[in-house]
C-alpha positions as a printed Julia matrix, in Angstrom:
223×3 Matrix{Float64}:
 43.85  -156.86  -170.08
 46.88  -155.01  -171.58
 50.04  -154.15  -169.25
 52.13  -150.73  -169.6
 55.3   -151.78  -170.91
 56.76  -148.88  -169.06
 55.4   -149.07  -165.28
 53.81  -152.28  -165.63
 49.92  -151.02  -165.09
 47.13  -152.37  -166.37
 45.08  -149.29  -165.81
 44.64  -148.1   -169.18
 42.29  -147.4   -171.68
 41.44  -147.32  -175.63
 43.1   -143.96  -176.81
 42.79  -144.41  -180.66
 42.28  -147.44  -183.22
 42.76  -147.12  -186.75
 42.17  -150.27  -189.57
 45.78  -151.79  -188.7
 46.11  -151.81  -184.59
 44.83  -150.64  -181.0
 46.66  -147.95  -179.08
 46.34  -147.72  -175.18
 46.88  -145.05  -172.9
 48.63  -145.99  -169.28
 46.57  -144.49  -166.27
 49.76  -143.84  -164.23
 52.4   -142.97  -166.38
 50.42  -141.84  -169.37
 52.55  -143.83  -171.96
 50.62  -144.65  -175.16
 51.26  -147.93  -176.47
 49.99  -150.81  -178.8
 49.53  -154.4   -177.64
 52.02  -157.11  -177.91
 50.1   -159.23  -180.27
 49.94  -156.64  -183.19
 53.26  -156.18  -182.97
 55.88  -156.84  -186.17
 57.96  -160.3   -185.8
 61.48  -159.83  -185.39
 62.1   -160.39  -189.03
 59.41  -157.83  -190.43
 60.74  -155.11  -187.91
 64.09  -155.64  -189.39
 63.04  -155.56  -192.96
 62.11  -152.2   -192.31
 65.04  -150.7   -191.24
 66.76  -152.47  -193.87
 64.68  -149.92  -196.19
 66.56  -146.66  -194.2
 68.87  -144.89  -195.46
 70.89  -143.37  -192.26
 74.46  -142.32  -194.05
 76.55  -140.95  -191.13
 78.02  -138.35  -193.85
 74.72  -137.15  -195.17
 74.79  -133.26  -193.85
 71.12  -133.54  -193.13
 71.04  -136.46  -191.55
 73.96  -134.79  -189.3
 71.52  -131.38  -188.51
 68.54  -133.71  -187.83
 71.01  -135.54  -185.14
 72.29  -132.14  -184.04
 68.93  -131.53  -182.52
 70.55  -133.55  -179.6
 74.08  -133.43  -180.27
 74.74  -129.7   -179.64
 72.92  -128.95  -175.86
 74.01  -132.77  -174.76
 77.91  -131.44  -175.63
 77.12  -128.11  -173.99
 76.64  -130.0   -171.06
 79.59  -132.88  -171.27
 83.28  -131.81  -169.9
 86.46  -133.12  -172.26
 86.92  -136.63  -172.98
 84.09  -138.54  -171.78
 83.08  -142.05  -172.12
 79.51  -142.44  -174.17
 77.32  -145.15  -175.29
 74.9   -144.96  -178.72
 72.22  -147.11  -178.11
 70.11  -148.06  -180.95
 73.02  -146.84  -183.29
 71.66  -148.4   -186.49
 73.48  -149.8   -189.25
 75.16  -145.79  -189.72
 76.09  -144.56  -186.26
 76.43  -141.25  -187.47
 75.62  -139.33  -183.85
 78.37  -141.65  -182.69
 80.67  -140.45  -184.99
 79.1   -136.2   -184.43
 80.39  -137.03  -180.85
 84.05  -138.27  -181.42
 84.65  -135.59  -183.57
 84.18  -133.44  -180.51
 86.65  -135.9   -178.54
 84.5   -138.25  -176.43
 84.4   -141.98  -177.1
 81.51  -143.79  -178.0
 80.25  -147.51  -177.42
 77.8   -149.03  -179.52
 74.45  -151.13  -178.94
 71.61  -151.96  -181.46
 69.61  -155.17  -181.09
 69.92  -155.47  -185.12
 73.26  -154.29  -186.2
 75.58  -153.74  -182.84
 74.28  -156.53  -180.52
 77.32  -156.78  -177.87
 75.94  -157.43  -174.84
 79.09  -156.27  -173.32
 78.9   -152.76  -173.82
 76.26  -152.69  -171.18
 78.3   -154.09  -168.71
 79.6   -150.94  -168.38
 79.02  -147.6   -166.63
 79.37  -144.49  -169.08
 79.5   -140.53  -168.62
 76.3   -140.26  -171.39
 73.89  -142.24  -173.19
 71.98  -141.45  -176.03
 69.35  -143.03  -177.86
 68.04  -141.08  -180.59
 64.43  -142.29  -182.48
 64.83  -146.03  -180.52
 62.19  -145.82  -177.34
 59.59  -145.47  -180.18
 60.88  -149.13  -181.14
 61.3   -150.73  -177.55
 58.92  -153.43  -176.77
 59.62  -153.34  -172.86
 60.56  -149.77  -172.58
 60.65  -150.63  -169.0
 63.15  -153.03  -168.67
 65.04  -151.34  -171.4
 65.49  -147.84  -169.69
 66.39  -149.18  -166.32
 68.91  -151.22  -167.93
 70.82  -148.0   -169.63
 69.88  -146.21  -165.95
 72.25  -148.5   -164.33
 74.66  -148.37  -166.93
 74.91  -144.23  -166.47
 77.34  -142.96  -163.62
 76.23  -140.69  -161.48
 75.87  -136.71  -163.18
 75.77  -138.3   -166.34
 73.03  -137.79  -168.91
 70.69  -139.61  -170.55
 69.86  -137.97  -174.25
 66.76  -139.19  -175.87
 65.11  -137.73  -179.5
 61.61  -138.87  -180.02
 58.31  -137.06  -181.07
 56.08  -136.57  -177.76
 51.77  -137.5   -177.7
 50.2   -134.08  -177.72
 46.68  -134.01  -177.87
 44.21  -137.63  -178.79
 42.7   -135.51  -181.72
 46.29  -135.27  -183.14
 47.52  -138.57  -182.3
 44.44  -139.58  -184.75
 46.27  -137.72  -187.7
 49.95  -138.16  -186.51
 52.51  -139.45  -188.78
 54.21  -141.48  -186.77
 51.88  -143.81  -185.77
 51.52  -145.16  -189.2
 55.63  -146.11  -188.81
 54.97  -150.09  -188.08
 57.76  -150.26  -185.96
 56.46  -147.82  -183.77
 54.81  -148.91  -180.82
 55.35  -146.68  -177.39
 54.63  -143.04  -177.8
 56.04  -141.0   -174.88
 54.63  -137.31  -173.73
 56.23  -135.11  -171.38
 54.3   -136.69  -168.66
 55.41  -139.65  -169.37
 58.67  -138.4   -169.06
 57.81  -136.45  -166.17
 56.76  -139.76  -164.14
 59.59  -141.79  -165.26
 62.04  -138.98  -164.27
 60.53  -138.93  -160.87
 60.4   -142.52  -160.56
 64.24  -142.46  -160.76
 64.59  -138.95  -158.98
 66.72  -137.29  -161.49
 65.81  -134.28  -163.46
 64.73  -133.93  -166.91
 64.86  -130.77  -169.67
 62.89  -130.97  -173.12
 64.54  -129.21  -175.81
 62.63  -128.1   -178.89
 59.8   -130.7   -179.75
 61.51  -134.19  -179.29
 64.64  -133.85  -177.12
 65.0   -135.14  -174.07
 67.9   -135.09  -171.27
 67.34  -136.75  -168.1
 70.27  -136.24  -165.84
 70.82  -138.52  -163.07
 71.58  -137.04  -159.52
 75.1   -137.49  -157.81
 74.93  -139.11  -154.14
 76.11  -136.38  -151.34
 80.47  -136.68  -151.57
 80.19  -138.8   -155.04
 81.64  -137.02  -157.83
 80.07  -136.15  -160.96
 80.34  -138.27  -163.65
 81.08  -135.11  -166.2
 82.82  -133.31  -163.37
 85.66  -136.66  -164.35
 85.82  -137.31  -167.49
């Protein structure tokens, strides 16, 4: 019996299965993911990455980021406090964002891992192509939920389950290191679960901003 790494199920079901691993399908909150023993070892996962080549001054590696960049500072005030996590070894949205003025902490299990920097309550958080990654996606997101003040926003980048027939063919399930696939239901039943309110931009952006308690100030309405 497999358990959602998200909402902590067991309620699911065989969604697809190719030659190298399983992929299940959460009853409740839809998330697609692939058991913990045919996952990578720490060391394999990070050999991978190794592989990348993120340059923060590569222009299109900069309009790839921009897909979440742009309508996340449409919606920021001046000056506000951020956190990148899941930077990588080149944090170049990090660096997108302080060019506009806003400060950024960093986070990545591999390359950034100060466990300080979520101590911490920020204005925004992003965490562009990491939930894909997360073993306990769970744990994980109400971890950054706590660490974003109220009317802040949560930015996320990662390709969404469509249809089973496509997830057959996808792309990114052959990624290794990929092992929780989110749709916009799953998104959807997370974003209720924490009553906050969620957009989806273009085919893999996600903001999820979190409500402000009656006579609490907005986190953006301060920066």
């Amino acid at each position: 019996m497999h358990i959602c790494p998200l909402c902590s199920v067991t309620r699911n079901s065989l969604f697809h299965q190719n030659r190298d691993r399983e992929y299940y399908r959460c009853a409740q909150c839809q998330l697609v993911f692939v058991p913990a023993d045919q996952r990578l070892s720490a060391g394999e996962e990070k050999a991978i990455y190794q592989l990348h080549d993120n340059d923060p001054d590569d222009p299109g590696y900069r309009r790839f980021l921009s897909r979440l960049a742009e309508p996340l500072l449409h919606r920021l005030a001046d000056r506000c406090q951020g956190l990148d996590f899941g930077c990588g070894p080149g944090p170049a949205l990090a660096a997108i964002l302080e060019e506009h003025g806003h400060q950024v902490a960093l986070f990545d299990h591999f390359y950034a891992d100060d466990e300080q920097v979520l101590h911490h309550q920020y204005d925004f958080i992003t965490a562009t192509e990491v939930v894909e990654h997360l073993y306990v996606p769970g744990l994980e997101l109400k971890r950054l939920w706590q660490c974003l003040k109220p009317g802040g926003w949560l930015g996320i980048m990662t390709k969404l389950v469509s249809t089973q027939q496509a997830f057959a063919n996808w792309h990114y399930i052959r990624d290794p290191t990929h092992v929780c696939f989110f749709s916009q239901q799953t998104f959807n039943y997370w974003s209720n679960r924490v009553q906050a309110s969620v957009e989806f931009i273009g085919k893999d952006v996600i903001l999820i901003h979190k409500p402000v308690p009656p006579n609490e100030p907005a986190a953006t309405s301060s920066c």
